[in-house]
Biopython code that builds the backbone (N, CA, C, O; Angstrom):
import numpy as np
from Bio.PDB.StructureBuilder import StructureBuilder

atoms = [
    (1, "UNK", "N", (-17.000, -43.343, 14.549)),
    (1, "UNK", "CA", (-17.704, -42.155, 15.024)),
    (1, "UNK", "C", (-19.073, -42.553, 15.568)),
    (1, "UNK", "O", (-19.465, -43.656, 15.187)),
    (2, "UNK", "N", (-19.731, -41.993, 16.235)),
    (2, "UNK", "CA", (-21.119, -41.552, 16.756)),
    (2, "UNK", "C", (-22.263, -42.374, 15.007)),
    (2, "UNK", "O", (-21.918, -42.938, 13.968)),
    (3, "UNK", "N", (-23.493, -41.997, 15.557)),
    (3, "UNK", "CA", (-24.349, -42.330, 14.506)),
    (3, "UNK", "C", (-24.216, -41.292, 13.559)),
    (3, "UNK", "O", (-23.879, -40.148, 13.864)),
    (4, "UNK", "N", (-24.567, -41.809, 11.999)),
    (4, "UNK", "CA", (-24.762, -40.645, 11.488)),
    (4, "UNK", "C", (-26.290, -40.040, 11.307)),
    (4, "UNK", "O", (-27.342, -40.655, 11.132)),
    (5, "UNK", "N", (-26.095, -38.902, 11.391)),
    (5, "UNK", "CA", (-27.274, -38.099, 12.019)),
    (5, "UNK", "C", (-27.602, -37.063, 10.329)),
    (5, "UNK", "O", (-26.901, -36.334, 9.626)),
    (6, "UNK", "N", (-29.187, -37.595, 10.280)),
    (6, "UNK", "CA", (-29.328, -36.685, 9.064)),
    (6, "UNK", "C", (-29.679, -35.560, 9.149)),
    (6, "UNK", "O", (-30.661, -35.162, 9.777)),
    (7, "UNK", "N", (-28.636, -34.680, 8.298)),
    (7, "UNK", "CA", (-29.395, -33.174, 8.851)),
    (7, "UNK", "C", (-29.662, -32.750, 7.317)),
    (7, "UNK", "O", (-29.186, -33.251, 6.298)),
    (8, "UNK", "N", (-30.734, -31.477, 7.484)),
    (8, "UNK", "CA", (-31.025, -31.080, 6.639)),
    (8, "UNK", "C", (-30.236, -29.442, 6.556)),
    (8, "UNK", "O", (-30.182, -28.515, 7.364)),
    (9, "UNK", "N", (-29.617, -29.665, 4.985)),
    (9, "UNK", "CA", (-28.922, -28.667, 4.468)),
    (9, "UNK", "C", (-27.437, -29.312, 4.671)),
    (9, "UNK", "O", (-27.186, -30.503, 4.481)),
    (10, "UNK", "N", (-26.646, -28.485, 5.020)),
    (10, "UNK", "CA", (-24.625, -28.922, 5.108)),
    (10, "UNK", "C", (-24.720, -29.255, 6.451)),
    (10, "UNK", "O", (-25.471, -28.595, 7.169)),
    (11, "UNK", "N", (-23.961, -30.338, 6.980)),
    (11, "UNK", "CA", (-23.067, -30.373, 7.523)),
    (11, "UNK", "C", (-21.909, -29.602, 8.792)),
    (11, "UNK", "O", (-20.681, -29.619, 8.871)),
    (12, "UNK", "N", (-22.901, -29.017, 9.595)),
    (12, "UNK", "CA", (-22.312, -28.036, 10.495)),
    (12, "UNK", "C", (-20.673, -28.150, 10.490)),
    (12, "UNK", "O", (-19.964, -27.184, 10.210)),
    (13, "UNK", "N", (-20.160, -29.430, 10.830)),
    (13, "UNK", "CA", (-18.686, -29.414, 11.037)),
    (13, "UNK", "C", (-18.058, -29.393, 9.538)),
    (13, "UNK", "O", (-16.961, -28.850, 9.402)),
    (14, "UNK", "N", (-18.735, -29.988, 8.353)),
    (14, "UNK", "CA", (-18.188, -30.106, 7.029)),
    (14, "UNK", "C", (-17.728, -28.344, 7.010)),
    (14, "UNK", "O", (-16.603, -27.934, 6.727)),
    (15, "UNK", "N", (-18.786, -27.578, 7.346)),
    (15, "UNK", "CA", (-18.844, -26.240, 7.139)),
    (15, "UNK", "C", (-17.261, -25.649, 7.603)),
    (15, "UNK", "O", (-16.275, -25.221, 7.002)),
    (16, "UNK", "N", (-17.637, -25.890, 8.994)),
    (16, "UNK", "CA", (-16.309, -25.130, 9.785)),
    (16, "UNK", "C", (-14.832, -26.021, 8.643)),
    (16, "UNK", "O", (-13.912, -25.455, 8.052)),
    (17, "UNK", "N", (-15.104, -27.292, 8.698)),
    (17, "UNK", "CA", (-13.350, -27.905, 8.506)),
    (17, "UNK", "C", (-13.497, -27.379, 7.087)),
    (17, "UNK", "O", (-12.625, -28.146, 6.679)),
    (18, "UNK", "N", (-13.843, -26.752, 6.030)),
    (18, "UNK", "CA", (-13.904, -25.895, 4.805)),
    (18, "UNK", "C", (-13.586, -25.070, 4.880)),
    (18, "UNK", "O", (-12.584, -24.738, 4.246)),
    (19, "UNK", "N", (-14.496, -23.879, 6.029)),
    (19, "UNK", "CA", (-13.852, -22.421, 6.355)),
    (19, "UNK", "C", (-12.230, -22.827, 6.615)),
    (19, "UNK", "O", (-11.357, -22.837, 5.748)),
    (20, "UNK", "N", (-12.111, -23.071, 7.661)),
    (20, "UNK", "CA", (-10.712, -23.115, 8.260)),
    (20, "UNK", "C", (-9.582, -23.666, 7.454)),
    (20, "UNK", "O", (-8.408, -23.310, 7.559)),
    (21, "UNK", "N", (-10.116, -24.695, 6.525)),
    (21, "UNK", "CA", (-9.260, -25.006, 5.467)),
    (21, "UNK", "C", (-8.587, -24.232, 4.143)),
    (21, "UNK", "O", (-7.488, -24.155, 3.594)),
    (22, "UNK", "N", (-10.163, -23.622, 3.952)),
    (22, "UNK", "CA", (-9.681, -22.247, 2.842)),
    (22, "UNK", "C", (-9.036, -21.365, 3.108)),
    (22, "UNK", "O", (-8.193, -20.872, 2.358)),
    (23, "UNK", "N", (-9.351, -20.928, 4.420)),
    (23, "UNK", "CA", (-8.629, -20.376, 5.497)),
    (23, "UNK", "C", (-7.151, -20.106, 5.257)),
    (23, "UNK", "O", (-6.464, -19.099, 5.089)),
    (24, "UNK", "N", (-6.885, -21.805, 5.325)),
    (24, "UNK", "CA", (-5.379, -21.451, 6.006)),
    (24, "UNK", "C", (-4.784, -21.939, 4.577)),
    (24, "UNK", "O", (-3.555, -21.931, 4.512)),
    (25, "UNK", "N", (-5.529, -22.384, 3.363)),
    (25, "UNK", "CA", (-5.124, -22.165, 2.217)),
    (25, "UNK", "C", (-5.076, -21.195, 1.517)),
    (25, "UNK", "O", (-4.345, -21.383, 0.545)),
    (26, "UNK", "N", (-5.742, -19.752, 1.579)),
    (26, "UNK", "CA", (-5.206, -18.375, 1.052)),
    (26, "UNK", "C", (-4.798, -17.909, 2.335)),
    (26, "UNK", "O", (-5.373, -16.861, 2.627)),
    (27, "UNK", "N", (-3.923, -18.367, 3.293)),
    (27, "UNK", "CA", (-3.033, -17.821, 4.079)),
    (27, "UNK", "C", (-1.612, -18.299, 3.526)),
    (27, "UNK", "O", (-0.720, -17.466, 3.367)),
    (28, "UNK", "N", (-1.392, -19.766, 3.210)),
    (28, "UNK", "CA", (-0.226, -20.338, 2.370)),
    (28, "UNK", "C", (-0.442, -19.686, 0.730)),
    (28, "UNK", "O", (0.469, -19.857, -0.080)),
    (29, "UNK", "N", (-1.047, -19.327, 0.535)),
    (29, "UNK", "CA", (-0.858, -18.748, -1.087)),
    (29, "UNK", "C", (-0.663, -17.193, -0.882)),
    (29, "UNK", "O", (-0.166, -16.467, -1.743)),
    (30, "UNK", "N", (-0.955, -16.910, -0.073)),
    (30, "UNK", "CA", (-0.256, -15.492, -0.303)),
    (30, "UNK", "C", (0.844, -14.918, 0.639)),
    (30, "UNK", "O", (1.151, -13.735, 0.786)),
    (31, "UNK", "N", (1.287, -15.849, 1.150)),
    (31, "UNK", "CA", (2.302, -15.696, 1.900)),
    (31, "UNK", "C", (3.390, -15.954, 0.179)),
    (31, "UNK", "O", (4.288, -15.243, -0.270)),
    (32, "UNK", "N", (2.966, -16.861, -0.209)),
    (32, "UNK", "CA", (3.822, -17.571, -1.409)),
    (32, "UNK", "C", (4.057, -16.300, -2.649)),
    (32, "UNK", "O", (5.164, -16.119, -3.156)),
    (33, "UNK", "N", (3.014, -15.603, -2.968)),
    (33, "UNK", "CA", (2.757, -14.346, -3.971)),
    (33, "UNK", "C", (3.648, -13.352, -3.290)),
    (33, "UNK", "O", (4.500, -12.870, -4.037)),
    (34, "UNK", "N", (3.657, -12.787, -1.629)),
    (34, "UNK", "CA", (4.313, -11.987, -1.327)),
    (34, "UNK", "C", (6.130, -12.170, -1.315)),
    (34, "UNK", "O", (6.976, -11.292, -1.484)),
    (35, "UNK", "N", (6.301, -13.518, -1.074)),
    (35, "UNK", "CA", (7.893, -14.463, -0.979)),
    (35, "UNK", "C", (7.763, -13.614, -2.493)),
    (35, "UNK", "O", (7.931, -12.396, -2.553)),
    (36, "UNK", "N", (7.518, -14.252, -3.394)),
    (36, "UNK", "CA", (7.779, -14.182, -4.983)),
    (36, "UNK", "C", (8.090, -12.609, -5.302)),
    (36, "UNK", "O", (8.965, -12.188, -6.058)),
    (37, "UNK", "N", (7.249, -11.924, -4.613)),
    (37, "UNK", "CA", (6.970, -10.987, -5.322)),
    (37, "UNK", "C", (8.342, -9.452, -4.805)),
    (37, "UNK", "O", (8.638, -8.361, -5.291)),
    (38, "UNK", "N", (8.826, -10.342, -3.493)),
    (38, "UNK", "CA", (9.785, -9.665, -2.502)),
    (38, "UNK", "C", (11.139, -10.200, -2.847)),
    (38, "UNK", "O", (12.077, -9.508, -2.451)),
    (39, "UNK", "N", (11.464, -11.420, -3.581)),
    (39, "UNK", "CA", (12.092, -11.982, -4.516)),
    (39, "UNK", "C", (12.643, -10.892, -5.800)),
    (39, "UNK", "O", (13.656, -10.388, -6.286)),
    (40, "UNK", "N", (11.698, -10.936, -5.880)),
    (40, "UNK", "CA", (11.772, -9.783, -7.552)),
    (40, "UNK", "C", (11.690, -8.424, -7.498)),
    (40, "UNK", "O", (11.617, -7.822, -8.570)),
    (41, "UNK", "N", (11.684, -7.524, -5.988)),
    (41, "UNK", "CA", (11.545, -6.353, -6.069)),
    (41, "UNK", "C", (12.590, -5.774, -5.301)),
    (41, "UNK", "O", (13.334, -4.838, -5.594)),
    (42, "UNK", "N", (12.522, -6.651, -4.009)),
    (42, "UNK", "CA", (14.096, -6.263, -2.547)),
    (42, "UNK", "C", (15.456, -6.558, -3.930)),
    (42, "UNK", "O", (15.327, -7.377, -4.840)),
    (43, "UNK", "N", (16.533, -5.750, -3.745)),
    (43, "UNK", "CA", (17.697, -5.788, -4.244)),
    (43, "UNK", "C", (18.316, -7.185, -3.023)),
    (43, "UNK", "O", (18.002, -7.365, -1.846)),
    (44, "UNK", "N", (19.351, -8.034, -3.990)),
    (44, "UNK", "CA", (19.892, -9.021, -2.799)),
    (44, "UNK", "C", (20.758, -7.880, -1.733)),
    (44, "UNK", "O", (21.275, -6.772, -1.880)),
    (45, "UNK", "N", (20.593, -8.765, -0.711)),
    (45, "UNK", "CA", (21.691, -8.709, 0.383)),
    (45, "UNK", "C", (22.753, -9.013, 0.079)),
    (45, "UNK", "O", (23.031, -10.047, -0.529)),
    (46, "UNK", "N", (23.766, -7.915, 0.556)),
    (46, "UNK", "CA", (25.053, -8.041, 0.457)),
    (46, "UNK", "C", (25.796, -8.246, 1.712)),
    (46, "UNK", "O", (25.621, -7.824, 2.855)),
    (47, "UNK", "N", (27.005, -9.303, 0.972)),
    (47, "UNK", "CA", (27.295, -9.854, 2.398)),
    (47, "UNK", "C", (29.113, -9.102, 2.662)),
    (47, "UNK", "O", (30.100, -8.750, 2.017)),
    (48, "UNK", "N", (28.585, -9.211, 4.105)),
    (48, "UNK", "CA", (29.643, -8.441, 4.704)),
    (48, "UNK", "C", (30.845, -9.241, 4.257)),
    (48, "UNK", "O", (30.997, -10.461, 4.210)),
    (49, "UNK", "N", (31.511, -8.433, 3.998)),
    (49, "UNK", "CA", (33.347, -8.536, 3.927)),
    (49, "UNK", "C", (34.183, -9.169, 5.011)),
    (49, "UNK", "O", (34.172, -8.688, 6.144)),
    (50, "UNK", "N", (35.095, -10.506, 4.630)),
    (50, "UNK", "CA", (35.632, -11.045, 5.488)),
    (50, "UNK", "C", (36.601, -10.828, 5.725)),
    (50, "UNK", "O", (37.309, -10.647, 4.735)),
    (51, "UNK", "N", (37.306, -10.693, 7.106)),
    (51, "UNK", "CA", (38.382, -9.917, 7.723)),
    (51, "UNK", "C", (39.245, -10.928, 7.179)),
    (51, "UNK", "O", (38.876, -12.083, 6.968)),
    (52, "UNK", "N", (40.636, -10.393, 6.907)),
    (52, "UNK", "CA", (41.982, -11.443, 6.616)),
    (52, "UNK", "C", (42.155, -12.312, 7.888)),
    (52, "UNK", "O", (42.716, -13.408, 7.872)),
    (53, "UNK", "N", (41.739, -11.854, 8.756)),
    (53, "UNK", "CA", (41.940, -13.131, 9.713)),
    (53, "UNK", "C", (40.982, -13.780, 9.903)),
    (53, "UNK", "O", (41.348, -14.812, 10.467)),
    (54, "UNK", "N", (39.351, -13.771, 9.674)),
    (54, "UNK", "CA", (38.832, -14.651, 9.651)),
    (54, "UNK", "C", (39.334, -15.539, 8.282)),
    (54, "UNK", "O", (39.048, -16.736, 8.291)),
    (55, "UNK", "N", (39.965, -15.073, 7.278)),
    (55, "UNK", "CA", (40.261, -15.580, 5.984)),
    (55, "UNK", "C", (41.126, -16.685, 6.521)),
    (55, "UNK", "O", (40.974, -17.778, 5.975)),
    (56, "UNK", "N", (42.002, -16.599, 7.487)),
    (56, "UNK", "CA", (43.149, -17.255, 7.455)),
    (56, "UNK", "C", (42.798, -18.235, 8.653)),
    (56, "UNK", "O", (43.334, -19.339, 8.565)),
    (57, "UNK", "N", (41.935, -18.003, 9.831)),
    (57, "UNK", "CA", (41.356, -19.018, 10.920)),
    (57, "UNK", "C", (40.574, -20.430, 9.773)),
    (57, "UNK", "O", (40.905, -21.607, 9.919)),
    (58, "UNK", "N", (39.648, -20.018, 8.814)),
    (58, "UNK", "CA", (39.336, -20.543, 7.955)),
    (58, "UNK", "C", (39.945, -21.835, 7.372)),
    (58, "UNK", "O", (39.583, -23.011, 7.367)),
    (59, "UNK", "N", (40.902, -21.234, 6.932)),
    (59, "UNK", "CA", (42.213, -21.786, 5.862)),
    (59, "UNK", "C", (42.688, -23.092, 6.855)),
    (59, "UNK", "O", (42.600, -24.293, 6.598)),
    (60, "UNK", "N", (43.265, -22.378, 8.173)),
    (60, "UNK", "CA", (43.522, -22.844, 9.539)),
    (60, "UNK", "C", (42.775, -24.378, 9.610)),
    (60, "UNK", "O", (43.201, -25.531, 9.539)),
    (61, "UNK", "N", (41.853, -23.955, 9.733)),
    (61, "UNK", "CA", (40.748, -25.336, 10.213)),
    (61, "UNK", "C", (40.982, -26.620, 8.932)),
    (61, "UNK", "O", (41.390, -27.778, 9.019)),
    (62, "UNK", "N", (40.519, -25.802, 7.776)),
    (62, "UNK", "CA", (40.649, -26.909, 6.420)),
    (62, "UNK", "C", (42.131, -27.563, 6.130)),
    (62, "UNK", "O", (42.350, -28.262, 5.141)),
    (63, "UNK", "N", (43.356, -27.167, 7.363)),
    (63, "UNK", "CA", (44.279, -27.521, 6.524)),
    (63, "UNK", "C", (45.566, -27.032, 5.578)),
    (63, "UNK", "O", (46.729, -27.430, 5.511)),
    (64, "UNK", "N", (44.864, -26.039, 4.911)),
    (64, "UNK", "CA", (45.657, -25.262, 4.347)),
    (64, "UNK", "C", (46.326, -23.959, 4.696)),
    (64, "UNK", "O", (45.816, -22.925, 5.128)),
    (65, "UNK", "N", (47.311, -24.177, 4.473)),
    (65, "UNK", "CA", (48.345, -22.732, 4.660)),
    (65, "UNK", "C", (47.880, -21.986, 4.039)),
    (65, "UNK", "O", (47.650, -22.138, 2.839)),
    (66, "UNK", "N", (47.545, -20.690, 4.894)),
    (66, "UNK", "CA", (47.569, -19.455, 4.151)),
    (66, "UNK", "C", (48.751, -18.922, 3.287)),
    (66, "UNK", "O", (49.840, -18.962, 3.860)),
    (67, "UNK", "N", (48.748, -18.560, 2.352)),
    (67, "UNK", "CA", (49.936, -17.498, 1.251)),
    (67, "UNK", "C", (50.892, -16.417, 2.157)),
    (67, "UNK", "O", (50.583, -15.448, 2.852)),
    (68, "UNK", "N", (51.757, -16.831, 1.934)),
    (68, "UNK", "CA", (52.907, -15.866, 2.504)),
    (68, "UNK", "C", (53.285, -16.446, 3.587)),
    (68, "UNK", "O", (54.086, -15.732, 4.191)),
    (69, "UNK", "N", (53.013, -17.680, 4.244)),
    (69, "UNK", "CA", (53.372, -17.919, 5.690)),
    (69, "UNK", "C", (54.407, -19.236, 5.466)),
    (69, "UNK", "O", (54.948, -19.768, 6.435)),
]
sb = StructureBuilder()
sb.init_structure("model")
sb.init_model(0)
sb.init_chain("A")
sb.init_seg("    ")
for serial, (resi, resn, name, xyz) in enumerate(atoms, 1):
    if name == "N":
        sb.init_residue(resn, " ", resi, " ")
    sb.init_atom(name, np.array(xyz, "f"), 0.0, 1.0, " ", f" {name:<3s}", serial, name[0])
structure = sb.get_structure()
């Protein structure tokens, strides 16, 4: 870097790369509290019902015979 230059009091850039750091560290922590907290309150998703023929394209691919055929 450049010389170091004594200043009196902080650090102009120490300042900013702190703000912006805390910043975007209670932006990752409460993104994390809201995940958690939407976790424990949303009921799960329920998953749609698979048609007998996607059941059996399935089966198809892996190999196996579907039942009754």
């Amino acid at each position: 870097m450049a010389k170091d230059v004594e200043v009196n009091g902080f650090n102009p850039g120490l300042i900013v790369l702190l703000l912006i750091g805390g910043l975007v560290l209670t932006f990752l922590i409460g993104n994390y509290v809201l995940y958690v907290y939407a976790q424990k309150t949303l009921p799960p998703k329920k998953k749609k019902p698979i048609s007998k023929k996607k059941m059996k394209k399935e089966r198809l691919k892996q190999g196996v015979s579907a039942p009754g055929e």
